[in-house]
C-alpha positions as CSV (number, residue, x, y, z in Angstrom):
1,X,0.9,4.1,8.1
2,X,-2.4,2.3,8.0
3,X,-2.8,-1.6,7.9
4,X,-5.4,-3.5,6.5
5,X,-6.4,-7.1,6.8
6,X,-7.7,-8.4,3.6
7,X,-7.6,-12.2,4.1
8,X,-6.4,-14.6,7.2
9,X,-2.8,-13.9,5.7
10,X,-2.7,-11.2,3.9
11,X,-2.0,-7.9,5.0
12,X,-1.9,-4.2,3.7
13,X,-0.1,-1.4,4.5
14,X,-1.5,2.5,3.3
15,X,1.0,5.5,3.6
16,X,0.0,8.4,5.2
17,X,2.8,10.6,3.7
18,X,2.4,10.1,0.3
19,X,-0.9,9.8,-2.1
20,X,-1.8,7.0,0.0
21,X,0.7,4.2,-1.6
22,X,0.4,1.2,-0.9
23,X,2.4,-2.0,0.0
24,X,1.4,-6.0,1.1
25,X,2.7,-8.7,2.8
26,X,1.4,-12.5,2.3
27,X,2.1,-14.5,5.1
28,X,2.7,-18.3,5.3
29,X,4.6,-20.8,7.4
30,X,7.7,-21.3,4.3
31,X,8.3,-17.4,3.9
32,X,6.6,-14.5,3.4
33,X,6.2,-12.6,-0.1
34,X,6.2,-8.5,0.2
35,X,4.2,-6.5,-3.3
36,X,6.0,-3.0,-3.1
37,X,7.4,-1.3,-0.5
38,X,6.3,2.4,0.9
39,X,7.3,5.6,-0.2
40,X,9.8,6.4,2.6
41,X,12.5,4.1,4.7
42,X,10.8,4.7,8.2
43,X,7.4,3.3,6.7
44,X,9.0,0.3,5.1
45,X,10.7,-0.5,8.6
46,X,7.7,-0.2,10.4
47,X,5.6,-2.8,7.6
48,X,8.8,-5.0,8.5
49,X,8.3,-4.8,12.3
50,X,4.9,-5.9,11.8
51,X,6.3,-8.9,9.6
52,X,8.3,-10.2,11.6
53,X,6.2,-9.7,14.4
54,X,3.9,-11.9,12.9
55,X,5.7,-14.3,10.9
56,X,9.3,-16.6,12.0
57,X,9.9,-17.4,8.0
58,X,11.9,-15.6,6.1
59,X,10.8,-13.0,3.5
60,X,11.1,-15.3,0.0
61,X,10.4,-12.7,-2.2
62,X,9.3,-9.2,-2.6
63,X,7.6,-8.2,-5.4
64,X,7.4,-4.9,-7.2
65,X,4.5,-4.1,-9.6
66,X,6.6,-1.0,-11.1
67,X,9.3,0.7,-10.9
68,X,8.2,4.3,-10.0
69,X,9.6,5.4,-6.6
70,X,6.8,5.5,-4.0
71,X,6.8,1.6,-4.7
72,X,10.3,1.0,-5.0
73,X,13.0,3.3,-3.2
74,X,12.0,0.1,0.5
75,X,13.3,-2.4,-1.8
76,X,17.0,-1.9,-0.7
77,X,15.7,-2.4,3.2
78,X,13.8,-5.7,2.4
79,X,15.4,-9.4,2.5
80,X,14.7,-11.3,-0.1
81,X,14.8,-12.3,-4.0
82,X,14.0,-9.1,-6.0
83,X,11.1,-10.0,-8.9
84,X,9.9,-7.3,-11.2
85,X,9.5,-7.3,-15.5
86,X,12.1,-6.9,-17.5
87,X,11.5,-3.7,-18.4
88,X,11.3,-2.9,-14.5
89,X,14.8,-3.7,-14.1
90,X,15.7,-1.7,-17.9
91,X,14.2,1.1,-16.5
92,X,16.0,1.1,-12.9
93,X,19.3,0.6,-14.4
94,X,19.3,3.5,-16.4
95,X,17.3,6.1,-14.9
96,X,17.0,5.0,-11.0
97,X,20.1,6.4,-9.7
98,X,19.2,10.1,-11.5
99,X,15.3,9.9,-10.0
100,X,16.7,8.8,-7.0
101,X,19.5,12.1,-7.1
102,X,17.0,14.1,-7.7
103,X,14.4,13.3,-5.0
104,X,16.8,13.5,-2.2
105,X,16.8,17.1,-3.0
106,X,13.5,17.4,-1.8
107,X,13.5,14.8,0.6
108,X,16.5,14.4,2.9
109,X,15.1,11.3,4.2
110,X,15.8,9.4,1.6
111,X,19.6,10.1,2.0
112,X,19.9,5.7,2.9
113,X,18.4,4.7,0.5
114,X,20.0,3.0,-2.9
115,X,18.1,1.5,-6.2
116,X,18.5,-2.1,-5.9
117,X,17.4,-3.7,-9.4
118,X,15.6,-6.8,-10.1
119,X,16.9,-10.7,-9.9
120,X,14.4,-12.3,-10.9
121,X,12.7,-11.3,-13.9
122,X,10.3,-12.5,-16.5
123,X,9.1,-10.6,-20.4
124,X,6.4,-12.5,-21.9
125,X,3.4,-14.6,-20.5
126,X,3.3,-14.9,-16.7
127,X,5.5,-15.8,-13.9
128,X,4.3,-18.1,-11.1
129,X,5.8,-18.0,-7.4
130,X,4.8,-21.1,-4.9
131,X,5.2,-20.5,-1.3
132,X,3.8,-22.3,1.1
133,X,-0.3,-23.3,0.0
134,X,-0.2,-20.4,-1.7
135,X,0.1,-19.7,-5.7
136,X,1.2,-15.9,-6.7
137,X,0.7,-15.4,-10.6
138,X,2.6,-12.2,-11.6
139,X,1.1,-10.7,-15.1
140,X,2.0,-7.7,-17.0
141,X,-0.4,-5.7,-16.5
142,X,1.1,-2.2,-18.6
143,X,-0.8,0.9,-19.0
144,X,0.3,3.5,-16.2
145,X,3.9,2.4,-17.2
146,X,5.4,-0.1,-19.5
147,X,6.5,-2.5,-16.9
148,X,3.3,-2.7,-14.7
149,X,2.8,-6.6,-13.2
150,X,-0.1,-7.4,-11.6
151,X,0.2,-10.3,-8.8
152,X,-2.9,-12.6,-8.1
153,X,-3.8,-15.1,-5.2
154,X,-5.2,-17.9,-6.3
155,X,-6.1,-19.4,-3.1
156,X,-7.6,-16.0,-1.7
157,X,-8.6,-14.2,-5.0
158,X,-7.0,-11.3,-4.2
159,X,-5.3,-9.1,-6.9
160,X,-2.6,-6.8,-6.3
161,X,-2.7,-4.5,-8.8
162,X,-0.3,-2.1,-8.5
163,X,-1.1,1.7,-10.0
164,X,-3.0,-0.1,-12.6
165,X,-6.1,0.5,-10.4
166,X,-6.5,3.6,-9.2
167,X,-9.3,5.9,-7.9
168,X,-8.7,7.5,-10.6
169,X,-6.4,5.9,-13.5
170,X,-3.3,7.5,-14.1
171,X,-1.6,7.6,-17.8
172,X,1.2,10.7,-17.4
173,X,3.5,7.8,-17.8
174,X,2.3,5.5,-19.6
175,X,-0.3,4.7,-22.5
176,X,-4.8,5.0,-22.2
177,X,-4.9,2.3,-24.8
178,X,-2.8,-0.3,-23.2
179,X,-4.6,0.7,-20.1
180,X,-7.3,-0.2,-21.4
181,X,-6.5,-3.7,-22.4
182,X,-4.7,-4.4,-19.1
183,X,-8.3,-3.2,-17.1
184,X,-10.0,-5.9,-19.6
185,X,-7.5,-8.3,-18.8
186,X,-8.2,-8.7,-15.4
187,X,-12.0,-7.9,-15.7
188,X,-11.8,-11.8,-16.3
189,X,-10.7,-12.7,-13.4
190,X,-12.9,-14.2,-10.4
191,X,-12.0,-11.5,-7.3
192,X,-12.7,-11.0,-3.7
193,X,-10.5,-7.8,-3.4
194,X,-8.2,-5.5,-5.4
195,X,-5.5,-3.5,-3.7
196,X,-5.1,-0.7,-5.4
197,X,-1.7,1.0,-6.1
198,X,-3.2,3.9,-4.3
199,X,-6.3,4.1,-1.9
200,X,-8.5,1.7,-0.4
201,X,-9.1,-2.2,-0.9
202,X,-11.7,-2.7,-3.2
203,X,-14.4,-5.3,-2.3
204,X,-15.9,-8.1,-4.2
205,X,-19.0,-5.9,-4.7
206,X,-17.2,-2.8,-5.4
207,X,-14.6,-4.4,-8.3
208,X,-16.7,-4.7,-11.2
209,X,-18.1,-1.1,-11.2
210,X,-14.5,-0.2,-10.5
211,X,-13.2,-1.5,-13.6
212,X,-16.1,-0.2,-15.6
213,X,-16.1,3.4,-14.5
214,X,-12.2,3.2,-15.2
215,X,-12.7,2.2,-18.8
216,X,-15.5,4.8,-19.1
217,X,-12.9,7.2,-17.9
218,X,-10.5,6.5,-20.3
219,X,-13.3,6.5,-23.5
220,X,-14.8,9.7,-22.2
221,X,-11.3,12.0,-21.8
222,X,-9.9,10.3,-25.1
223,X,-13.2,11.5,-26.6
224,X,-13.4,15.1,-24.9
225,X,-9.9,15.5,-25.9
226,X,-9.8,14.6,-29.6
227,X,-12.8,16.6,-29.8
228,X,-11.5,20.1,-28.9
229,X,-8.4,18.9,-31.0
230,X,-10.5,18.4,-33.8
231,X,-11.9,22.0,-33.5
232,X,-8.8,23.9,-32.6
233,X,-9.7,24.5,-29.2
234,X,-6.9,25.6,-26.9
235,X,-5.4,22.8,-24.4
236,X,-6.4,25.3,-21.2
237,X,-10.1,25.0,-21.9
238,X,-9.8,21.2,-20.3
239,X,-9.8,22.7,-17.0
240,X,-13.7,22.9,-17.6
241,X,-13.7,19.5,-18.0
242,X,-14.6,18.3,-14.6
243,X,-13.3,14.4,-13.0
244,X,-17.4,13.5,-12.3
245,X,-17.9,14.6,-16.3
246,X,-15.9,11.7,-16.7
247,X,-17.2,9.4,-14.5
248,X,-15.0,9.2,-11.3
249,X,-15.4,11.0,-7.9
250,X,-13.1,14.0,-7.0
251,X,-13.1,13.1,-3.5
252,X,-10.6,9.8,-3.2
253,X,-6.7,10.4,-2.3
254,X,-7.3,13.2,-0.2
255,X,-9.0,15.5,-3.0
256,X,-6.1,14.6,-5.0
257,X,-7.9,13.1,-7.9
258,X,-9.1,15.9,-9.4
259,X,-5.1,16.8,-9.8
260,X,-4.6,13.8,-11.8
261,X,-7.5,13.9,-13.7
262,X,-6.2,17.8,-14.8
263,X,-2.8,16.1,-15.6
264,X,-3.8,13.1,-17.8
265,X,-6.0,15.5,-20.2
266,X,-3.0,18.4,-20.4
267,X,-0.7,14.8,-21.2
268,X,-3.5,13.3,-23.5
269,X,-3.9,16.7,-25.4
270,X,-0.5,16.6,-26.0
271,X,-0.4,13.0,-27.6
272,X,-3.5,13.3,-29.6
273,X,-2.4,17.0,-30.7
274,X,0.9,15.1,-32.0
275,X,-1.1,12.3,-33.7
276,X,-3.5,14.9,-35.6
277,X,-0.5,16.5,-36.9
278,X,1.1,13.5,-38.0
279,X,-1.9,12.3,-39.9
280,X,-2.0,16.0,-41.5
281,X,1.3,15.4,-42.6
282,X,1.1,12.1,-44.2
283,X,-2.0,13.4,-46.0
284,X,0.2,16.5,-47.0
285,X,2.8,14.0,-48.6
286,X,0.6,11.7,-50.4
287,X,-1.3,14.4,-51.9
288,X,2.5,16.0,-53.4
């Protein structure tokens, strides 16, 4: 596990195991606030260490910005009240305990470990925590899953950001359009840093042509795609269809990105493949 300072209190923590998750700790004098926990239980124990190394207060809250696994399976080793969205806590109640079955198959290591669902929760608009001087604004943020929440710093302008921001965005799960929205959404905010779900702090320089390329991304491949659609050509000739076509760098996440990139066109093929029929459809009906 790597660890990162990003402001006098604020600390991350990158896993060397897994896709280079991340996880954070904010530090203050009344308690300390945890965003995510790491993919396996002897990572999560070690971020801990290091917290209480630093820090006598209690951990208030920990915070998770989804509820996919590599963010959430610490949650049950972490003091502290649970926050997530609503649909974080939907989404762990029904499914968690199968996903959870189902990795342990391929990861003994995750034998301890139990879904522990949300407490405190929020739908609409934003939640706001206060501890200490500093003022945590949690915003959903959807577009690689339905329950994505963003959490800003005020004091320290520091957004964590969850898989929202990626190297290279990531929409198996979730939706390009919302995406899309979510990336505008916090285009408007003033920022020093951006942890990123996965990878490396961004810097105040390095934000805005993050969030660009990102949104270029998700034009270009929604284009691309719809094109060969359009044209009836087959789903395998995306593999020509290289990540820097689209405007992001193969080389983040270990070389890893160019495996995402493959995945989100075979997924978006399939959702605009399904949408082109259903318009064919309608038109069929109407014309009857």
């Amino acid at each position: 596990m790597l660890r990162e300072r990003v402001a006098e209190d604020i600390y991350v923590f990158t896993s060397e195991l897994y896709l280079q998750a991340t996880a954070s700790a904010i530090l203050t004098p009344e308690g300390s606030v945890i965003i995510d926990t790491l993919p396996f239980p002897q990572e999560t124990r070690e971020m801990l260490r290091f917290v209480n190394r630093r820090s006598q207060a209690p951990i208030r809250y920990l915070v998770l910005t989804h509820f996919q696994p590599d963010h959430s399976y610490g949650a049950c080793l972490i003091d502290g009240e649970l926050v997530a969205h609503e649909r974080c806590r939907r989404i762990l109640e029904k499914h968690g305990d199968q996903l959870l079955e189902e990795d342990r198959l391929q990861n003994p290591e995750l034998c301890e470990v139990s879904i522990r669902l949300p407490e405190m929760v929020f739908d609409r608009g934003s939640l706001t925590l206060h501890v200490g001087q500093k003022t945590i604004t949690l915003m959903h943020t959807p577009g690689n899953t339905s329950d994505g929440v963003s959490a800003y710093v005020k004091e320290d302008k520091v957004l964590f950001a969850g898989d929202l921001v990626m190297p290279v965005p990531f929409i198996v799960n979730g939706d390009h359009e919302v995406m899309r929205q979510s990336l505008r959404k916090i285009q408007e905010l003033q920022l020093d840093n951006i942890v990123q779900g996965h990878g490396d702090v961004l810097l105040r320089g390095e934000i805005p042509e993050a969030i660009d390329t990102s949104i270029r991304y998700l034009d270009t491949i929604e284009k691309e795609v719809w094109r060969r659609v359009e044209r009836g050509i087959p789903k395998g000739n995306l593999r020509r269809l290289s990540i820097e076509r689209c405007h992001k760098s193969r080389i983040p996440l270990n070389g890893l990105a160019e495996e995402l990139h493959q995945a989100n066109l075979a997924h978006l093929y399939d959702v605009v493949l399904g949408q082109a029929q259903q318009t064919l459809n309608g038109a069929a009906i109407l014309s009857e």
